[in-house]
N, C-alpha and C positions, 0 to 999 in steps of 0.2 A: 721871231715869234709873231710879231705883226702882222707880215705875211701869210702865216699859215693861218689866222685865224680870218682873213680876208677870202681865204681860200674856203676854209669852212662854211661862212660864210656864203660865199657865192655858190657852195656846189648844195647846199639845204636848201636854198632857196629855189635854184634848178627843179632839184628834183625830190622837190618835197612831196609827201602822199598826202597832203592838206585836202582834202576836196575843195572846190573851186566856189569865189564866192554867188550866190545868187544873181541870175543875170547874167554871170561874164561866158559870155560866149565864145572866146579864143580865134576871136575872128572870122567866127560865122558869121556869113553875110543870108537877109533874105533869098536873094540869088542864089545861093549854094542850096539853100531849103530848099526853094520850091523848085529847084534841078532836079536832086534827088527824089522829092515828091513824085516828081513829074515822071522819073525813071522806074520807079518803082510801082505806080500804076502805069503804065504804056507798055513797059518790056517786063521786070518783074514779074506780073501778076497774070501776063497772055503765057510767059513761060510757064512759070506754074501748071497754069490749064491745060498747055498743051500736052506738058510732061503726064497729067494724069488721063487725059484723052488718050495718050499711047498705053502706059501700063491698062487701062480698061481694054482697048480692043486688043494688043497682046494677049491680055487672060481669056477674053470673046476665041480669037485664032485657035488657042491652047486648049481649049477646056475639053474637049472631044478627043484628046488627044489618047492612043491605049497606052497601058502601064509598060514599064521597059521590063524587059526578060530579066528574072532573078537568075543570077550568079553569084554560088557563094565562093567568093574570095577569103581567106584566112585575115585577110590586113583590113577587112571592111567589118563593120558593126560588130566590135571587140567591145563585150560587158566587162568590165574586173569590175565594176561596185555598180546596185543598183541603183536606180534612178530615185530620188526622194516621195516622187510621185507618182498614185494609180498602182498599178500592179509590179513596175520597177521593170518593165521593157521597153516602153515608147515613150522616146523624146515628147519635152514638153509642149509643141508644138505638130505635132505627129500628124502625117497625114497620111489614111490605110491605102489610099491610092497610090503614092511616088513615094512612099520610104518602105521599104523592107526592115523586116527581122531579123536577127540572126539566123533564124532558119525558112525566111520566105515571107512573102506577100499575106496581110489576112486575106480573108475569107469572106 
């Protein structure tokens, strides 16, 4: 019985959901801080940039681009229950440019 309760014991204290006291750091070091700091503005934050520097001039490339040719496929833009919103045909998001109808391109 001693045992188990040794064991109880040791595994609550393991892996207890206590939030941790004020201060204790778990063996953060300054050194680890200003690593991460350091990573996070140097490479973090150029990445960022550069990733939205792409998506901008991607969309600059694209915008000029013509609509694609309407085909109505049976297996594509299938209604059974309207949309909650607007008139109950176009996605919430809808764009009259790159999304077709059910039956075609507006106007």
């Amino acid at each position: 019985m001693a045992s188990w309760m040794k064991f109880a014991r040791s595994f609550s204290r393991k892996y207890s959901t206590a939030a941790p006291k004020f201060g204790d750091t778990h063996g953060v070091t300054d050194q680890t801080q200003l690593m991460w700091k350091r990573i996070s503005f140097f490479v973090g934050f150029p990445v960022i940039a550069l990733a939205m520097v792409n998506c901008y001039l991607h969309h600059q490339a694209h915008h000029d681009d013509e609509q694609p040719e309407f085909v109505a496929y049976e297996h594509l833009r299938i209604r059974t229950k309207k949309f909650p919103w607007g008139d109950g045909n176009h996605s919430l998001f809808h764009n009259p440019k790159m999304n077709a109808l059910p039956n075609g391109y507006e106007e």
